[in-house]
N, CA, C and O atoms as a Tinker XYZ file with bonds, in Angstrom:
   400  protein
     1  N   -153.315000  -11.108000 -200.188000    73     2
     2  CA  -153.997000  -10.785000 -198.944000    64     1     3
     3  C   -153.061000   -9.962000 -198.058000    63     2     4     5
     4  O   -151.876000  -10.235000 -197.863000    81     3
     5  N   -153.560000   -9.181000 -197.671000    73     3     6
     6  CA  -152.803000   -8.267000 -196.362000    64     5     7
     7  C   -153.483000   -8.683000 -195.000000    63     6     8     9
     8  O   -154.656000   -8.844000 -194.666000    81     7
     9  N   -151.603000   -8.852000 -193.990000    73     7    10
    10  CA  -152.051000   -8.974000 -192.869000    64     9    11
    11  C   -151.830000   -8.087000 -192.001000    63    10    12    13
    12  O   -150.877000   -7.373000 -192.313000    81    11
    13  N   -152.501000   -7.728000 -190.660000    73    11    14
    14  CA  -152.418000   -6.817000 -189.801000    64    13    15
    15  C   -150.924000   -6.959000 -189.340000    63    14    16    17
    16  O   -150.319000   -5.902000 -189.165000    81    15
    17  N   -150.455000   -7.789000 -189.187000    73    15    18
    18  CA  -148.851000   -7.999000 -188.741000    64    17    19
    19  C   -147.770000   -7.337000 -189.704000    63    18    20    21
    20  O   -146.826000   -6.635000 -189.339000    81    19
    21  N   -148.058000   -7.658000 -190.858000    73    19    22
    22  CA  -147.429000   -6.707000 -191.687000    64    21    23
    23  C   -147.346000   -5.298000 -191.610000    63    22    24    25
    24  O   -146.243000   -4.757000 -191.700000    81    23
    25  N   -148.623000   -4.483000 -191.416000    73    23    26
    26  CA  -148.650000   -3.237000 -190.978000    64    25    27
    27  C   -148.357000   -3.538000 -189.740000    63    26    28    29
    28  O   -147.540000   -4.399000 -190.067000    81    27
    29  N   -148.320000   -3.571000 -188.452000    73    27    30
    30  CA  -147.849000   -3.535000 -187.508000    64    29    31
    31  C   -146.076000   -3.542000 -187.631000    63    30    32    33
    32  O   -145.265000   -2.925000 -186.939000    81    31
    33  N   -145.899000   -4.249000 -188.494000    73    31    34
    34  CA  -144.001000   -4.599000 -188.566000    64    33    35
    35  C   -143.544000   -3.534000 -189.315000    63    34    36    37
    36  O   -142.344000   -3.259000 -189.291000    81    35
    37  N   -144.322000   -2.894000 -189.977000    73    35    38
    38  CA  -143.832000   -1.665000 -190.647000    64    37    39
    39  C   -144.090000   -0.111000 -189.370000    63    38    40    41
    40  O   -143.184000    0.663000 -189.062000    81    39
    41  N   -145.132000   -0.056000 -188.997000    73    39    42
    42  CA  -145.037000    0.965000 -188.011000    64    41    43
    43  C   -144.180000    0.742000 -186.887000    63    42    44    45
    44  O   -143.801000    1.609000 -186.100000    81    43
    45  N   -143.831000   -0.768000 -186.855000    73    43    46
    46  CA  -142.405000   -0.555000 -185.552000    64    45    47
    47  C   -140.856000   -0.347000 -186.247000    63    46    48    49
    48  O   -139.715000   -0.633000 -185.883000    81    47
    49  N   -141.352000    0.202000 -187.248000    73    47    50
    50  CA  -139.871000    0.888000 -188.173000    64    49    51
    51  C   -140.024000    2.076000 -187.919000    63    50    52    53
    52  O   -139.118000    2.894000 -188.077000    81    51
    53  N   -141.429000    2.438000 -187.395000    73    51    54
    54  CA  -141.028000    4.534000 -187.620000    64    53    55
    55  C   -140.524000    4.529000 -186.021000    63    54    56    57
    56  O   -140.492000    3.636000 -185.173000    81    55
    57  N   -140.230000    5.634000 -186.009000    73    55    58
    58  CA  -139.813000    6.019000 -184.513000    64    57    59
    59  C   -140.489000    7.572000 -184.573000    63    58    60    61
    60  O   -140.835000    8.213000 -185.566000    81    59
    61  N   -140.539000    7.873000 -183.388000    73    59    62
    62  CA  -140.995000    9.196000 -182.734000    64    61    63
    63  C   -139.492000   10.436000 -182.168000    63    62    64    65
    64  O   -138.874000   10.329000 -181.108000    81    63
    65  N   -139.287000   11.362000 -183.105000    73    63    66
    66  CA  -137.754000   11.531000 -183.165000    64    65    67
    67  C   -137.736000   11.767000 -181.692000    63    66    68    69
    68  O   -136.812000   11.099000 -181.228000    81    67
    69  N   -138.350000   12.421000 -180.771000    73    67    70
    70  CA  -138.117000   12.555000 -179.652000    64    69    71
    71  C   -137.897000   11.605000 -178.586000    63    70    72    73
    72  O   -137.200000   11.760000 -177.583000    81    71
    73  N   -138.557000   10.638000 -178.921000    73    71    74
    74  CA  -138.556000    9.161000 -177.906000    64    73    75
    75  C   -138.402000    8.097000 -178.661000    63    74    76    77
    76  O   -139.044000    7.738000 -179.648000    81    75
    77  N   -137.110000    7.408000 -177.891000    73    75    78
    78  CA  -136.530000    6.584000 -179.165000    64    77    79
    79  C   -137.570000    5.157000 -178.757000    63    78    80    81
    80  O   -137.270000    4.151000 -178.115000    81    79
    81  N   -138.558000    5.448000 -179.252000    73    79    82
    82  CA  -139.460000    4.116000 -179.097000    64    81    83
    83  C   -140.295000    4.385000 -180.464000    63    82    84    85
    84  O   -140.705000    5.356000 -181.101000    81    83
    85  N   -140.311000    2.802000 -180.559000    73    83    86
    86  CA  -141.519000    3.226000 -182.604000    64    85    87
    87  C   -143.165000    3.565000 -182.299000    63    86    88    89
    88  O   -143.801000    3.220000 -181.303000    81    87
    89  N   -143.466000    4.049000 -183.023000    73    87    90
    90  CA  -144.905000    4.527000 -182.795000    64    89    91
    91  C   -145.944000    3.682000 -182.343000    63    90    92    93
    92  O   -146.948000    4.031000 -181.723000    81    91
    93  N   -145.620000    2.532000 -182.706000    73    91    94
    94  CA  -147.005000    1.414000 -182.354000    64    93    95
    95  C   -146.709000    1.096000 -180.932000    63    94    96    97
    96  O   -147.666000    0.656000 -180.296000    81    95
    97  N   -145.560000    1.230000 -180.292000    73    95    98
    98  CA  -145.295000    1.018000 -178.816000    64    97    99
    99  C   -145.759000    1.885000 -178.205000    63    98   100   101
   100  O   -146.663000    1.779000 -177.376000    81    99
   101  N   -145.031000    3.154000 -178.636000    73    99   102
   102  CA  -145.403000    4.136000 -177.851000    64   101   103
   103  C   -147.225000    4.353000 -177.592000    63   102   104   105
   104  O   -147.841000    5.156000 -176.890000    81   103
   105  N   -147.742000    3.121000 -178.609000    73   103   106
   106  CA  -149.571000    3.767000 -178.418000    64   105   107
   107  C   -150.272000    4.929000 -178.912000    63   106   108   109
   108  O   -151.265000    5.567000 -178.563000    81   107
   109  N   -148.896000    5.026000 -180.417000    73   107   110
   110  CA  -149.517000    6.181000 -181.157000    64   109   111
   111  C   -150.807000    5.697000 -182.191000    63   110   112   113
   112  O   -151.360000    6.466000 -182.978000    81   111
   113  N   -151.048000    4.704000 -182.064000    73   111   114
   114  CA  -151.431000    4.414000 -183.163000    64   113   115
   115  C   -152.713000    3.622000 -183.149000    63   114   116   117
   116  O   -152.623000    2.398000 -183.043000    81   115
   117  N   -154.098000    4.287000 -183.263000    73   115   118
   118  CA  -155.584000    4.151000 -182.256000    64   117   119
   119  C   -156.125000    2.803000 -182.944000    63   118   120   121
   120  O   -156.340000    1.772000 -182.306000    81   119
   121  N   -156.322000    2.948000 -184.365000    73   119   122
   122  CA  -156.731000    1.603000 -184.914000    64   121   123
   123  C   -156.023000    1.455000 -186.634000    63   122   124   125
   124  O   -155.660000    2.403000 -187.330000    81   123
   125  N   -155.992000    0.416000 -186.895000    73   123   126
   126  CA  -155.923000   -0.355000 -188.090000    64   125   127
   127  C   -156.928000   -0.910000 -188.698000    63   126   128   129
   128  O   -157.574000   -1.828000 -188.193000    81   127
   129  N   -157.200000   -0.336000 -190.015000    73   127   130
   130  CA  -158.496000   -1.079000 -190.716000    64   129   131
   131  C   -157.898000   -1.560000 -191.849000    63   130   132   133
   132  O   -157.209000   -0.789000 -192.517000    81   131
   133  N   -158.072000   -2.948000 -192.254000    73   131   134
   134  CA  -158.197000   -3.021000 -193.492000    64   133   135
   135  C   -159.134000   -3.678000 -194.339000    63   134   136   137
   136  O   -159.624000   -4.789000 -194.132000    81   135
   137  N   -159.388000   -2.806000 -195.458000    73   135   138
   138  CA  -161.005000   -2.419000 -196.193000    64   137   139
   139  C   -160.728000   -4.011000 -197.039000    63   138   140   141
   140  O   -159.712000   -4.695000 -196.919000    81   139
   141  N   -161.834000   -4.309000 -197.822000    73   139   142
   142  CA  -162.756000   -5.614000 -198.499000    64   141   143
   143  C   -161.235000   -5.097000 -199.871000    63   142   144   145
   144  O   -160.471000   -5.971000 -200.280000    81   143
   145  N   -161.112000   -3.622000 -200.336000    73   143   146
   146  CA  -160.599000   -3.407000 -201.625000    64   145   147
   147  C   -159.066000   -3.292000 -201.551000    63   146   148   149
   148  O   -158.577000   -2.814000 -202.575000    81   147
   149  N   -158.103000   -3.651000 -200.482000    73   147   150
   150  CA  -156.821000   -3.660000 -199.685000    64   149   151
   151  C   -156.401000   -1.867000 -199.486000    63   150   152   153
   152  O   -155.404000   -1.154000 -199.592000    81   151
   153  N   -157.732000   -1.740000 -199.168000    73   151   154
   154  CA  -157.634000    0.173000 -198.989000    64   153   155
   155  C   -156.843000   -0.150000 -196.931000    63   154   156   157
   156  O   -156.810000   -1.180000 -196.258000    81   155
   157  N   -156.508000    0.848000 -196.714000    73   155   158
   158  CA  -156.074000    0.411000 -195.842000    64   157   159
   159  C   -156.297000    1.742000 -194.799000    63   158   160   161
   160  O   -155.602000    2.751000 -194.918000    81   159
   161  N   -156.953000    1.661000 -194.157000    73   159   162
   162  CA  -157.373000    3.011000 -193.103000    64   161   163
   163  C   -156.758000    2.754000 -191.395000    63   162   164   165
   164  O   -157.123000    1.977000 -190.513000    81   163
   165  N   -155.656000    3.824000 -191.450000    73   163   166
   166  CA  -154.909000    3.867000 -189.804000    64   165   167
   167  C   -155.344000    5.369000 -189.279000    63   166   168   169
   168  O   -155.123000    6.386000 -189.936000    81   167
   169  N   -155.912000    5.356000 -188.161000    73   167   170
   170  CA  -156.312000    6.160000 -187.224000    64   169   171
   171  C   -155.085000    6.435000 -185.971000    63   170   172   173
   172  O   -154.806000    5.547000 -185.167000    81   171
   173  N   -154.345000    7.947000 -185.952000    73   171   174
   174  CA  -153.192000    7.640000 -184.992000    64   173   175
   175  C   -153.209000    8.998000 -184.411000    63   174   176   177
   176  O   -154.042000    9.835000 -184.759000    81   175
   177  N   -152.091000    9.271000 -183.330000    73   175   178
   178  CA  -152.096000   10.625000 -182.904000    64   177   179
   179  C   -150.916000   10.849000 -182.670000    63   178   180   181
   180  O   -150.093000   10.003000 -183.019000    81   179
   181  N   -150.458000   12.131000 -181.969000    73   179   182
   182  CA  -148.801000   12.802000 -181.792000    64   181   183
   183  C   -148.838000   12.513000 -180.211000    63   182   184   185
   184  O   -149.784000   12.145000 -179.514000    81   183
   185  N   -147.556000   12.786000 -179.880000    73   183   186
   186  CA  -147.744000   13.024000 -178.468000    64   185   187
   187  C   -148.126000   14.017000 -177.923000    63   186   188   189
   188  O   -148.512000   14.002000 -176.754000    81   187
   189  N   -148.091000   15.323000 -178.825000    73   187   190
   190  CA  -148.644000   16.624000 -178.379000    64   189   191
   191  C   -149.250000   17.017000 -179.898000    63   190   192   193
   192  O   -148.761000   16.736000 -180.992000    81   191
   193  N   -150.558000   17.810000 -179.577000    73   191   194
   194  CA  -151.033000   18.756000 -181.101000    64   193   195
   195  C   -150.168000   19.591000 -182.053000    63   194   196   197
   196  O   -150.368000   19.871000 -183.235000    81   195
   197  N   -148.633000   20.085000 -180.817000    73   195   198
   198  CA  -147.990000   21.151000 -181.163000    64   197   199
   199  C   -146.719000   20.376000 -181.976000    63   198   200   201
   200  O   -145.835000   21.012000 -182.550000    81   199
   201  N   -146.769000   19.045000 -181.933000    73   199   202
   202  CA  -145.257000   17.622000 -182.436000    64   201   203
   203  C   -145.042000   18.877000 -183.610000    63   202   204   205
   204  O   -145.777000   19.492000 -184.383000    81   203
   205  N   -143.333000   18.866000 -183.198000    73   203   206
   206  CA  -142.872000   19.193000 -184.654000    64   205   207
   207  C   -142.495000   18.095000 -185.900000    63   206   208   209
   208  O   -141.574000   18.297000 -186.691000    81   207
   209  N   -143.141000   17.213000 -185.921000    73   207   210
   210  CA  -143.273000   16.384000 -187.010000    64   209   211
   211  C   -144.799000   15.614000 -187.128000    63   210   212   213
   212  O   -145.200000   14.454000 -187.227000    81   211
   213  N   -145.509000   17.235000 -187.043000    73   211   214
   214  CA  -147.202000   16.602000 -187.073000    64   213   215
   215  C   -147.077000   16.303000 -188.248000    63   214   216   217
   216  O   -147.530000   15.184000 -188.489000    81   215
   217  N   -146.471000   17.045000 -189.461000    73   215   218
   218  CA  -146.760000   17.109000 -191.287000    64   217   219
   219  C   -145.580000   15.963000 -191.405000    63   218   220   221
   220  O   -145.638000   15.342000 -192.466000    81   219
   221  N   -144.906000   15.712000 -190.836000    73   219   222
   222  CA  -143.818000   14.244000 -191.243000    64   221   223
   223  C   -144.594000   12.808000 -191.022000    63   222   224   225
   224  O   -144.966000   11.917000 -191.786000    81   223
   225  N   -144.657000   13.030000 -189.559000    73   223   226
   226  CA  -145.075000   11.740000 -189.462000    64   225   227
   227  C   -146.170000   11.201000 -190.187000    63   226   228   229
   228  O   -145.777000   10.524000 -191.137000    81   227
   229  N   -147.091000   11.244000 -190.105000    73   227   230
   230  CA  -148.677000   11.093000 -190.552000    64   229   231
   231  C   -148.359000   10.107000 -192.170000    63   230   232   233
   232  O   -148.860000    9.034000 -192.506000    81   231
   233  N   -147.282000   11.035000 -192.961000    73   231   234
   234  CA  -147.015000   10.968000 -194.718000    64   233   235
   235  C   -145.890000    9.599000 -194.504000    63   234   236   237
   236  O   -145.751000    8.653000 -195.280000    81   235
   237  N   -145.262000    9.809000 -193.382000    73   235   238
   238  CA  -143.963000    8.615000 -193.173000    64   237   239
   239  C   -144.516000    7.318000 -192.586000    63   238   240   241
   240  O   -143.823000    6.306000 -192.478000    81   239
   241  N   -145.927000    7.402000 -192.175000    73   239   242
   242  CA  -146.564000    6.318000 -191.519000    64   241   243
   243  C   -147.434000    5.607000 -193.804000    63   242   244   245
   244  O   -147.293000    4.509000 -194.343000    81   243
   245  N   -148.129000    6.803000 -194.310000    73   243   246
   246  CA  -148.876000    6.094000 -195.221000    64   245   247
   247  C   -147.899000    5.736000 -196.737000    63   246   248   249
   248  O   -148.227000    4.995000 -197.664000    81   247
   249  N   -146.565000    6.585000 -196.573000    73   247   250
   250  CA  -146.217000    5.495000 -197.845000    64   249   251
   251  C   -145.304000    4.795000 -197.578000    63   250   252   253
   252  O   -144.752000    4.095000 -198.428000    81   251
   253  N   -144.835000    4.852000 -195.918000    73   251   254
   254  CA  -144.161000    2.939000 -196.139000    64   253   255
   255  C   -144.922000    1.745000 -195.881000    63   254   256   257
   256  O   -144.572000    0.565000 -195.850000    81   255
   257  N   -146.498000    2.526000 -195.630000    73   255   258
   258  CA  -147.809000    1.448000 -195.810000    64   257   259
   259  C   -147.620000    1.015000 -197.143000    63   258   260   261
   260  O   -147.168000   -0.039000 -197.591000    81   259
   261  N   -148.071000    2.070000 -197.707000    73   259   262
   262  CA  -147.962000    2.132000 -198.863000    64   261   263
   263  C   -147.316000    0.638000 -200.162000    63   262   264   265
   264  O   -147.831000   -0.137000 -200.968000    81   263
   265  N   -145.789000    1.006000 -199.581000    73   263   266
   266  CA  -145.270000   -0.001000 -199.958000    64   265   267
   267  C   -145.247000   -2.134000 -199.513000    63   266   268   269
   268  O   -144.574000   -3.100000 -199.872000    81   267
   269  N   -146.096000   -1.950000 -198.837000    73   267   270
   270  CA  -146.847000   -3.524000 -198.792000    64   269   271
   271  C   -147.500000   -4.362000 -199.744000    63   270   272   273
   272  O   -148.683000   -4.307000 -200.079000    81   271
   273  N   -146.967000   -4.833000 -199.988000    73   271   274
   274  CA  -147.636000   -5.961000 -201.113000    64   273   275
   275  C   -149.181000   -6.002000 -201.274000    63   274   276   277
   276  O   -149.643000   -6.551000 -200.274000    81   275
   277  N   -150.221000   -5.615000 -202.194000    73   275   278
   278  CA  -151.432000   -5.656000 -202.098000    64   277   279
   279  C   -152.014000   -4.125000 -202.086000    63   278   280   281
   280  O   -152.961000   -3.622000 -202.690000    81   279
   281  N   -150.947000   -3.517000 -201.037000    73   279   282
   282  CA  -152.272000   -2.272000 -200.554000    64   281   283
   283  C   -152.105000   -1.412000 -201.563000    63   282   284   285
   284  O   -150.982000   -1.212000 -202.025000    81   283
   285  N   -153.283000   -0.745000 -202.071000    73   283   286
   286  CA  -153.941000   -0.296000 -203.047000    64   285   287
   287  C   -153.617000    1.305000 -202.404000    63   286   288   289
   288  O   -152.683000    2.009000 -202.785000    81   287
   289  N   -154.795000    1.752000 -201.161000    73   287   290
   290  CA  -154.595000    2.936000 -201.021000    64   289   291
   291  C   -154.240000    3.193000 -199.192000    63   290   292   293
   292  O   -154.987000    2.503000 -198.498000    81   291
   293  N   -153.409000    3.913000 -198.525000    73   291   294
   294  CA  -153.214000    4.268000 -197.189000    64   293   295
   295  C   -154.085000    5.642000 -196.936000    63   294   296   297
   296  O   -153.688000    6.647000 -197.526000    81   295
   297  N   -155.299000    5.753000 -196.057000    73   295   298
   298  CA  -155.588000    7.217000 -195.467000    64   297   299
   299  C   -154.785000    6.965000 -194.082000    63   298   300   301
   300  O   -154.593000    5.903000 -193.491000    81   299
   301  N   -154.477000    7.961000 -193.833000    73   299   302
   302  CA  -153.916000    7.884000 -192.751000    64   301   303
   303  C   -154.614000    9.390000 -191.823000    63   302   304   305
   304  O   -154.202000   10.539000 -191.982000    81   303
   305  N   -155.712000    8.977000 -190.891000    73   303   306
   306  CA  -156.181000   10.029000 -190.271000    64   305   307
   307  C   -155.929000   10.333000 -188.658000    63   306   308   309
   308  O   -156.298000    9.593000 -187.746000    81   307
   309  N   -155.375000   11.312000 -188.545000    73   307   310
   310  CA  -154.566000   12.385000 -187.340000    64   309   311
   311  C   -155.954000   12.843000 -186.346000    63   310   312   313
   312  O   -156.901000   13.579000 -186.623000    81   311
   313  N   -155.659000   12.141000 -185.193000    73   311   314
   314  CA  -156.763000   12.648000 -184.118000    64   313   315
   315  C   -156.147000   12.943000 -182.561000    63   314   316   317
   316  O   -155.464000   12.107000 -181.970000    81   315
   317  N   -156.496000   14.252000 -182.002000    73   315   318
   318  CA  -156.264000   14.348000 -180.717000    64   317   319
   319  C   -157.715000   13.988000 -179.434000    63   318   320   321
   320  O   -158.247000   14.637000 -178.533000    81   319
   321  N   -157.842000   12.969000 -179.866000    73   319   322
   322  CA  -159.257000   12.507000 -178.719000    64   321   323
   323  C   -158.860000   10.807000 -178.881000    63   322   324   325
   324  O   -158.805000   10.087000 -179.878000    81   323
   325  N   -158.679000   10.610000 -177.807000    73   323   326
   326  CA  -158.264000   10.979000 -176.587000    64   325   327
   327  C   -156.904000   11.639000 -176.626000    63   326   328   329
   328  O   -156.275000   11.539000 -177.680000    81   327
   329  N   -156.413000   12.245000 -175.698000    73   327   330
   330  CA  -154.984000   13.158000 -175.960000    64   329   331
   331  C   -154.055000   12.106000 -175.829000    63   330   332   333
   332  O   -154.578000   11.377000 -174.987000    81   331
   333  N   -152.948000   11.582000 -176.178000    73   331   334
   334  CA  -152.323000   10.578000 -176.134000    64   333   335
   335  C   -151.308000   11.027000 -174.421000    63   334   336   337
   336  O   -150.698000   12.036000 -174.069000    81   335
   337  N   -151.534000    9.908000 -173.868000    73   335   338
   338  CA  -151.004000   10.186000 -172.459000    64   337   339
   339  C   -149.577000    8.710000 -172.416000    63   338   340   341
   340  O   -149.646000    7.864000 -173.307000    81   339
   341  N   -148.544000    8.607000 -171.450000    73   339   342
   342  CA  -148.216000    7.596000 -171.163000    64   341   343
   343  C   -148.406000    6.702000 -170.694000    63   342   344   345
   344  O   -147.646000    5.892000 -170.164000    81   343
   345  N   -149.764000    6.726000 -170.859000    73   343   346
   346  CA  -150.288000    5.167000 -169.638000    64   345   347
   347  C   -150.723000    4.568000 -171.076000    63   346   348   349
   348  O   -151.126000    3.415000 -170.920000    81   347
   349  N   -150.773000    5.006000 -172.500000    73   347   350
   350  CA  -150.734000    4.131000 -173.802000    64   349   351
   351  C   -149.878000    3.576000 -174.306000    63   350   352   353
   352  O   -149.986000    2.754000 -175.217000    81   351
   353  N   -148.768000    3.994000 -173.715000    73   351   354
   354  CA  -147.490000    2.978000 -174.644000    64   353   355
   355  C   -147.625000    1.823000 -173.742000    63   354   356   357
   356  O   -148.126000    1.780000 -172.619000    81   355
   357  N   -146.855000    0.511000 -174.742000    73   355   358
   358  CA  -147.262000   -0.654000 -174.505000    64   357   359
   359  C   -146.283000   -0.492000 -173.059000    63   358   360   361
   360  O   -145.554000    0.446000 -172.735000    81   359
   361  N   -146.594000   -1.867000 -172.293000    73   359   362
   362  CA  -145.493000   -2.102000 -171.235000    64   361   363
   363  C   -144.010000   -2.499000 -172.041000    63   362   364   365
   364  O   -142.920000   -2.147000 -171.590000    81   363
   365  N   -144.143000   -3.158000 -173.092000    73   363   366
   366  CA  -142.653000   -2.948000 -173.755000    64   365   367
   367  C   -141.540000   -1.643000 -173.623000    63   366   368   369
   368  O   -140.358000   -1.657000 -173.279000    81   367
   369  N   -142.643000   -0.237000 -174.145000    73   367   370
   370  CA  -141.912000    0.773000 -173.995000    64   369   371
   371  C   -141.819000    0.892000 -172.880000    63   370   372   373
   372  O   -140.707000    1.400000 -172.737000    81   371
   373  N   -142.449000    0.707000 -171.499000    73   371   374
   374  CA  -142.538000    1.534000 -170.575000    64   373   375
   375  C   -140.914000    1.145000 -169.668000    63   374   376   377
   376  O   -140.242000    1.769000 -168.847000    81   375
   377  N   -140.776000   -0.238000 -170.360000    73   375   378
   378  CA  -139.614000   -0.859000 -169.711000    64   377   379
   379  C   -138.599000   -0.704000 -170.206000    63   378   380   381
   380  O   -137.572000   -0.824000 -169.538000    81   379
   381  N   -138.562000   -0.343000 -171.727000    73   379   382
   382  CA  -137.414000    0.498000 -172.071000    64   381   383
   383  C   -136.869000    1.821000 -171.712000    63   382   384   385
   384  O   -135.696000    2.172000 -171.587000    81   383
   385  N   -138.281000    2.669000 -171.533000    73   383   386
   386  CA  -138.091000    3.819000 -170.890000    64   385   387
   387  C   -137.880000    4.161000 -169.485000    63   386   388   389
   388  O   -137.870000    5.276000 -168.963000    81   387
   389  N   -137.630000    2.445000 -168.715000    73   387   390
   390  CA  -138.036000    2.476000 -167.649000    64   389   391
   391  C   -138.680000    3.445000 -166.646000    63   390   392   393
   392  O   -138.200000    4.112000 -165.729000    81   391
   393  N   -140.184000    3.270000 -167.221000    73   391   394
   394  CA  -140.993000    4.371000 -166.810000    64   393   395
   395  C   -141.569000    3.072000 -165.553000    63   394   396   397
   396  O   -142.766000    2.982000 -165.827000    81   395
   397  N   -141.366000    2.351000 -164.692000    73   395   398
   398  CA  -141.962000    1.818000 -163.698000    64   397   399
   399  C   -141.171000    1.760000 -162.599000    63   398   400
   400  O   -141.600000    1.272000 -161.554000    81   399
């Protein structure tokens, strides 16, 4: 069985090279599905359309999914709606970044 915590503990391994905060803080990361067949579907975005690691990240998020016990297949699909703003990263980051 796969749990959502597991993927969650793996996306707070990536980081965003520009902001040293991991992607699931920062609120890159819109939803987590996981399918009946341990298919595993993550919906996420950049901080900008223009990220120079639009073609990194996306591939660095689905095969260290990838590597989870169970999961079969990672899509990993890239969306700018809503535009990712800073009022999405968790209050964790915001206090690291001391953005308050």
């Amino acid at each position: 069985m796969i749990y959502i915590f597991d993927i969650i503990s793996v996306l707070k391994d990536i980081y965003d090279p520009e902001i040293p905060i991991d992607i699931y803080e920062l609120g890159l990361i819109y939803d987590i599905r996981i399918e009946n067949n341990n298919n595993i579907k993550i919906i996420m975005t950049l901080t900008t359309p223009n990220c120079p690691v639009a073609d990194i990240l996306p591939n660095e998020v689905k095969f260290k999914i990838l590597n989870i016990k169970n999961v079969k297949n990672v899509e990993v699909i890239l969306t700018f709606y809503p535009n990712w703003t800073y009022e999405m990263m968790s209050e964790v980051a915001r206090l690291e970044l001391k953005l308050f």
